[in-house]
C-alpha positions as CSV (number, residue, x, y, z in Angstrom):
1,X,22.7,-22.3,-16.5
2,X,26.5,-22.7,-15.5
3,X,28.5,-20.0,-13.8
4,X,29.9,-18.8,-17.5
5,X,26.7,-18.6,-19.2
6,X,25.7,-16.7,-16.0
7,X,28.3,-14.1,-16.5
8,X,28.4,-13.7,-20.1
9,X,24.4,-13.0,-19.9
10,X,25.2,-10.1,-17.2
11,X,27.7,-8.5,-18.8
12,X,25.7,-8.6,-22.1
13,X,22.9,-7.1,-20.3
14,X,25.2,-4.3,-18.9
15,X,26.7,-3.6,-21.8
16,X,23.0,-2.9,-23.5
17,X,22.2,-0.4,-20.8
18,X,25.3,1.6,-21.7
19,X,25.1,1.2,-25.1
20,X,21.6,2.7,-25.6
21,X,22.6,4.6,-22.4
22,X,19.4,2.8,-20.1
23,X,18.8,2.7,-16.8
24,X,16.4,-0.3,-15.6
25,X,15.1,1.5,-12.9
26,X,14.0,4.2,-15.2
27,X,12.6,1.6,-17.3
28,X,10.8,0.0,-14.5
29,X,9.4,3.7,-13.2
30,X,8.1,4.1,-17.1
31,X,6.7,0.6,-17.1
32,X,5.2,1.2,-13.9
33,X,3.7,4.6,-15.2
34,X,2.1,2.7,-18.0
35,X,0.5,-0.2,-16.1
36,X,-1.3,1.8,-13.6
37,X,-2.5,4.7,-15.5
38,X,-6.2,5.1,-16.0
39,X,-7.5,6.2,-19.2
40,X,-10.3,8.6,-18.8
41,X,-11.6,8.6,-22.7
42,X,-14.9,7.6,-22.4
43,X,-13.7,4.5,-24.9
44,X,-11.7,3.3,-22.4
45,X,-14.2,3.8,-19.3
46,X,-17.3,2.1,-21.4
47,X,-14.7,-0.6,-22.0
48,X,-14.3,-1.1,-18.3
49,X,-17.9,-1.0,-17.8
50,X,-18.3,-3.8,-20.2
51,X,-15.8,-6.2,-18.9
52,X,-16.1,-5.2,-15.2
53,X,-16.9,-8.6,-14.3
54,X,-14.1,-10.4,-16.8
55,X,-11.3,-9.5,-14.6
56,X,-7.7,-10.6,-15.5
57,X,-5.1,-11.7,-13.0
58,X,-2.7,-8.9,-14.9
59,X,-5.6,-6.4,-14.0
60,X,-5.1,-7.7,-10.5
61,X,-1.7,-7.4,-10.7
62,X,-2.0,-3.4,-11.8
63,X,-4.5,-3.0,-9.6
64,X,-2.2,-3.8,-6.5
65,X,0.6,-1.8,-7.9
66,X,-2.2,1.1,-8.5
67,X,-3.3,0.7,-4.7
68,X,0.1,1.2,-3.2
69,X,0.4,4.3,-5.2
70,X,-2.8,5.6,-3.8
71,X,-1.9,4.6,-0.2
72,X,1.9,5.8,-0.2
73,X,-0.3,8.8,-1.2
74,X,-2.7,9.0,1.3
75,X,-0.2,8.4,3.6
76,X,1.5,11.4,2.7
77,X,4.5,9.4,1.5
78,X,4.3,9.7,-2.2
79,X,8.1,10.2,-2.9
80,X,8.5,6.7,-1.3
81,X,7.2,5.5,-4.3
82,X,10.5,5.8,-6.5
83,X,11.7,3.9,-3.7
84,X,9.5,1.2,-4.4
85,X,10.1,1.1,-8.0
86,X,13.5,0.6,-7.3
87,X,13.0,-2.3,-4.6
88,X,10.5,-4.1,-7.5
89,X,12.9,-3.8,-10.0
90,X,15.6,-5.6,-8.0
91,X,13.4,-8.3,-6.8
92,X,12.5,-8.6,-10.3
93,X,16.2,-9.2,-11.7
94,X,16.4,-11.9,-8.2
95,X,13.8,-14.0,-9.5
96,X,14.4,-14.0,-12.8
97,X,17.9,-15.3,-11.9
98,X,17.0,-17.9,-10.0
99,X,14.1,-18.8,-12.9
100,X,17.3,-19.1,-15.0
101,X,19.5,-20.8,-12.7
102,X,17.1,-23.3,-12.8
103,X,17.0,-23.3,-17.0
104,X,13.9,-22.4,-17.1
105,X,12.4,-19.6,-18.5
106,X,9.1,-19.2,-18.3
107,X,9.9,-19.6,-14.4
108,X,12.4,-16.9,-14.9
109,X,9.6,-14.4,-16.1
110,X,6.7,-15.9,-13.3
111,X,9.4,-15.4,-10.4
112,X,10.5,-12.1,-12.0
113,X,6.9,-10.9,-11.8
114,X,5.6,-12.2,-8.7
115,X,8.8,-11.2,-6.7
116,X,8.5,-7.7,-8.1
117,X,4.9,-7.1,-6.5
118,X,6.5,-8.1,-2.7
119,X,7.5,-4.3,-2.5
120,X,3.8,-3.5,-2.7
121,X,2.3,-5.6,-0.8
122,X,4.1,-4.9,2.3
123,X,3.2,-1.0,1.7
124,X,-0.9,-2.7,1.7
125,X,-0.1,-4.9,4.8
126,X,2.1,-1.8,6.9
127,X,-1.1,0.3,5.4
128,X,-3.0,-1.4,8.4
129,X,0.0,-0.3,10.7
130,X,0.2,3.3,9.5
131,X,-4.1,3.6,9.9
132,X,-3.9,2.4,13.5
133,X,-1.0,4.9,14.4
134,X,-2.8,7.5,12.9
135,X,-6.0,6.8,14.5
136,X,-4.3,6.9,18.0
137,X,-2.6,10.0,17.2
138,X,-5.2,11.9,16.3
139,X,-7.3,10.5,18.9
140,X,-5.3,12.2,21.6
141,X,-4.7,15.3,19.6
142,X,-8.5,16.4,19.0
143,X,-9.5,15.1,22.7
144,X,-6.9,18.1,24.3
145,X,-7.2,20.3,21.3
146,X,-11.4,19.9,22.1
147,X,-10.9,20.2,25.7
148,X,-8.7,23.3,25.4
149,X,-11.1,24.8,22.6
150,X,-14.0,24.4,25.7
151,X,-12.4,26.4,27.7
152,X,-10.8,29.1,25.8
153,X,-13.8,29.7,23.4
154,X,-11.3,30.2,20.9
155,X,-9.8,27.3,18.3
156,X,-6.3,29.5,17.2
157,X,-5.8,29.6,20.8
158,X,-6.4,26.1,21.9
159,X,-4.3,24.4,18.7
160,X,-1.2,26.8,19.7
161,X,-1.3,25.6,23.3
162,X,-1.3,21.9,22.6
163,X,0.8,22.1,19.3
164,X,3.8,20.7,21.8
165,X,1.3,17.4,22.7
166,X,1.3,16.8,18.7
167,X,3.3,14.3,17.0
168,X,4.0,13.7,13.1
169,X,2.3,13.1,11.2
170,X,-0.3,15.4,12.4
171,X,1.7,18.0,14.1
172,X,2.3,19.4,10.7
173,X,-1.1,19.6,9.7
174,X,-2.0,21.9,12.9
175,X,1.3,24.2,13.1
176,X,0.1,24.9,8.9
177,X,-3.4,25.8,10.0
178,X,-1.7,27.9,13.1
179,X,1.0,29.4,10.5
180,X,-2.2,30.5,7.7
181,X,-4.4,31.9,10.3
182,X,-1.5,33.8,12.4
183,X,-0.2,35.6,8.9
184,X,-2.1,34.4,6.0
185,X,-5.6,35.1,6.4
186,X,-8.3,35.7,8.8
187,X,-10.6,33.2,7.5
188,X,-10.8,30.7,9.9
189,X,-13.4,28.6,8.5
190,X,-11.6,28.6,5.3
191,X,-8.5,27.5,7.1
192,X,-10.2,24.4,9.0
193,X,-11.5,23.8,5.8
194,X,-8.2,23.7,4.3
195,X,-6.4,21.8,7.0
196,X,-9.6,18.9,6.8
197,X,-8.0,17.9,3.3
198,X,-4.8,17.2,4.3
199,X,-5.9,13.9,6.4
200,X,-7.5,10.9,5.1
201,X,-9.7,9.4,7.5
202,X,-13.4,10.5,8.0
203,X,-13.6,11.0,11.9
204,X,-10.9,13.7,11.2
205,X,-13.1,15.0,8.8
206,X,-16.3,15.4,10.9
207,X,-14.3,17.1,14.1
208,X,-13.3,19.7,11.0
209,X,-16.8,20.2,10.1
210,X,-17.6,20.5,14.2
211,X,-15.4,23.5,14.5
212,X,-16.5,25.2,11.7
213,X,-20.1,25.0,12.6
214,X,-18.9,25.9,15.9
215,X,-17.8,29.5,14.9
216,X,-21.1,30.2,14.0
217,X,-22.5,28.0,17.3
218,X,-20.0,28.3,20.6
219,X,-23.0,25.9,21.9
220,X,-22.0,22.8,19.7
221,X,-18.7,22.5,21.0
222,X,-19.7,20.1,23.4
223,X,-20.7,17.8,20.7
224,X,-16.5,17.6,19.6
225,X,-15.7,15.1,22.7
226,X,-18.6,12.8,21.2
227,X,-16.9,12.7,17.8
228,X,-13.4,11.7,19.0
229,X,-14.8,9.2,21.1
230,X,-15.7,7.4,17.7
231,X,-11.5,6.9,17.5
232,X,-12.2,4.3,20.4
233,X,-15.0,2.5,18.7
234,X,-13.3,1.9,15.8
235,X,-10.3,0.5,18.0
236,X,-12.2,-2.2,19.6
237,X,-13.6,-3.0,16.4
238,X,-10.1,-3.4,14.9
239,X,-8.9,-5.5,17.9
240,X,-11.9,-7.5,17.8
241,X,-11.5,-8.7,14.5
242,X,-7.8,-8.1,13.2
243,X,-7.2,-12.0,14.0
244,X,-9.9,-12.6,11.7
245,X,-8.6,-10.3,9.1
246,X,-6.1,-12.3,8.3
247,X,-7.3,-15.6,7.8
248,X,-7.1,-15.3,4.1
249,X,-3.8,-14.6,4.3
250,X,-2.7,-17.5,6.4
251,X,-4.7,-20.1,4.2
252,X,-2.7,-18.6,1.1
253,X,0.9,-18.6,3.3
254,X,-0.1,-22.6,4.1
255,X,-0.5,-23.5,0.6
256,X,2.5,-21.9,-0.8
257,X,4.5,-24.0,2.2
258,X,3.3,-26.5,0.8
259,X,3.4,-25.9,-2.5
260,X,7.7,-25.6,-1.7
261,X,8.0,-28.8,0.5
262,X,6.6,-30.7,-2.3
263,X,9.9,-30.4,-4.9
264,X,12.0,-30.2,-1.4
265,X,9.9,-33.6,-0.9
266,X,10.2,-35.3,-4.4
267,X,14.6,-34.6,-3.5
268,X,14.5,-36.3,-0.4
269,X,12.1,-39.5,-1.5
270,X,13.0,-40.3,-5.1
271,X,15.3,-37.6,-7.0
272,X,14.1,-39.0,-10.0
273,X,10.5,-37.2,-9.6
274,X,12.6,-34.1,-8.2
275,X,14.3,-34.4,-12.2
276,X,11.2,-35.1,-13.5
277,X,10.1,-31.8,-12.3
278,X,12.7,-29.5,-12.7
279,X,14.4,-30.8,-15.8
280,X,11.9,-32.2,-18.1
281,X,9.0,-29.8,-20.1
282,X,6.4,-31.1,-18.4
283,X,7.5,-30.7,-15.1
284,X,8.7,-27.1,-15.8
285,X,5.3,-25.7,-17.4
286,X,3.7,-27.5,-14.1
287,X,6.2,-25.7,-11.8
288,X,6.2,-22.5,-13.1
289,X,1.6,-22.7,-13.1
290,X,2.5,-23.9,-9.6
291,X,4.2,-20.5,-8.8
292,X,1.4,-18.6,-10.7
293,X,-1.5,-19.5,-8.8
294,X,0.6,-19.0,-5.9
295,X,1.5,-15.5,-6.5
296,X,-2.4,-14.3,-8.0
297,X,-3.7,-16.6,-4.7
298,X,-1.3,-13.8,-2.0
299,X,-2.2,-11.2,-4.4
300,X,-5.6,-11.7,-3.6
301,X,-5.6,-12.4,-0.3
302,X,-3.6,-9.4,0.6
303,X,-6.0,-7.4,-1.5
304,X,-8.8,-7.7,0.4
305,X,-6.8,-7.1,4.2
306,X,-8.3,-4.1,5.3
307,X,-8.1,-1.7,8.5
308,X,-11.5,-1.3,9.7
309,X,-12.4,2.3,9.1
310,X,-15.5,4.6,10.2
311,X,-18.1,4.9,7.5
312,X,-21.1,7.1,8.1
C-alpha cells in the first residue's frame, strides 16, 4: 500500500465515523462488552458444559480479556478498564496498519487482534506485582494493628492508632471501618465483617474472621500474630519459585524471536525467499498462521503465570 492509498483509506475511515457520528473507542468498549459477557440461561451454561473440553483459541482470547476485567476489579481499579479499551483499540488500528502496509490483509486483521490483547496482558503480568505489594502491605498493617489490639483489648482503638502506619491501598479499607464504627453503627462484628469484603486475598480474610471471634474470646487474640505470619510463608514460596514461573513465558518469547529473524533472515541471504514470503499468496497465508500461533502460544503462556497465593 503506497502513501496515497494510505491516506485516502484514513480519511475514508474518518469520514464514516462522522458520518454515522461513531466513535471507535465506543465501538471497541461495546465489542468488548459483548465478548466477555457470560450468559447465565441455563441454554447457554449446559452448552458450556458440553463443549468444556473443545476450547477455541477465540474463547482463549475472551477469556484473557474476561480475566483482566476481573483483576482490574479485584484490584480495586475497575475504572482503569475504559482505559484499557482505549489502549486495545489503538494497538488494534497499529497493527492493522502495518498488516496493510505490508498488502496483506488477513495479516492486517491477525496483527490487529493480537496487538490489541498486549493491553491485557500486561494488567495479568503487573497482577503478580500488585499481589506481592499487597501482601507486604498488609503484612505490616495486621502485625502492628494485632500487636496494638493485644495490648489495648480493644480493635476501634488499636486500628485508630496505627491508621498513620497504613498505606493505600489498604489504609482506606481501615479509616472506612474506623469511620462506620465511630458514627455509623455500633456493630462491630458487622463492621469487620464488612471491611473483610473489600480485600481479595484469603489471609486477610482469616485475620477478619480472628477478630470477630475475638470479641466474643479476648483469649484468641494471641492466635492473630500466627495468621499474619502466613504473609511470610507465602513470600518465600513466591521467591522460591517466581524464576520458575516464568519459564513458559520465556520459551514462547524465544520462539517469536525467532519466528521475526527468520523474514529478517530470508532479506539478508536471498531477497528472493524474503518476496516469496511477503508478496506472493502462499507466503502471506504462511506469514500471517506464523503470527497466529504466535499470538494464541503468549496468550497461553501468560494465562497460566500466577502469583502464588494461600489456599486453605
Amino acid at each position: 500500500m503506497n502513501s496515497m492509498s494510505f491516506f485516502l483509506f484514513t480519511i475514508l475511515i474518518v469520514g464514516l465515523c462522522l458520518l454515522f457520528n461513531i466513535s471507535p473507542f465506543e465501538l471497541t468498549a461495546q465489542l468488548m462488552d459483548r465478548i466477555i459477557h457470560d450468559k447465565k440461561d441455563i441454554q447457554s451454561v449446559i452448552k458450556k458444559t458440553v463443549k468444556k473440553d473443545r476450547r477455541s483459541p477465540f474463547q482463549g482470547l475472551t477469556t484473557t480479556i474476561r480475566e483482566a476485567q476481573m483483576i482490574l476489579k479485584a484490584t480495586n481499579r475497575e475504572s482503569l478498564f475504559a482505559i484499557l479499551v482505549m489502549a486495545s483499540t489503538i494497538f488494534f488500528i497499529v497493527g492493522f496498519i502495518i498488516g496493510l502496509f505490508m498488502e496483506n490483509i488477513l495479516l492486517s486483521s491477525v496483527l490487529g487482534v493480537g496487538l490489541a490483547l498486549f493491553p491485557f496482558w500486561y494488567i495479568k503480568l503487573a497482577e503478580i506485582t500488585y499481589r506481592k505489594e499487597l501482601n507486604d502491605e498488609l503484612e505490616k498493617t495486621l502485625s502492628v494493628i494485632s500487636t496494638s489490639y493485644g495490648r489495648s483489648k480493644n480493635i476501634v482503638k488499636a486500628v485508630e492508632e496505627n491508621l498513620h502506619h497504613i498505606n493505600p491501598p489498604v489504609l482506606s479499607v481501615f479509616e472506612a471501618f474506623v469511620f462506620d464504627v465511630s458514627y455509623i453503627t455500633a456493630d462491630i462484628p458487622g463492621a469487620i465483617r464488612e471491611m473483610s469484603e473489600k480485600i481479595d486475598n484469603l489471609i486477610y480474610k482469616e485475620w477478619c474472621r480472628s477478630v470477630i471471634a475475638c470479641q466474643d474470646n479476648p483469649n484468641l487474640i494471641d492466635t492473630l500474630p500466627q495468621i499474619v505470619s502466613k504473609f511470610t510463608d507465602i513470600k518465600q514460596a513466591n521467591d522460591d519459585f517466581g524464576t520458575e514461573m516464568y519459564n513458559p513465558l520465556r520459551i514462547v518469547l524465544t520462539m517469536v524471536f525467532l519466528n521475526i529473524g527468520i523474514p529478517i533472515l530470508f532479506y539478508v541471504i536471498n531477497k528472493d525467499w524474503y518476496q516469496s514470503l511477503t508478496v506472493s499468496l502462499g507466503g502471506k497465508l504462511v506469514l500471517s498462521l506464523v503470527i497466529v500461533v504466535v499470538f494464541v502460544a503468549l496468550n497461553a503462556a501468560i494465562k497460566d503465570i500466577k502469583p502464588i497465593e494461600y489456599n486453605r
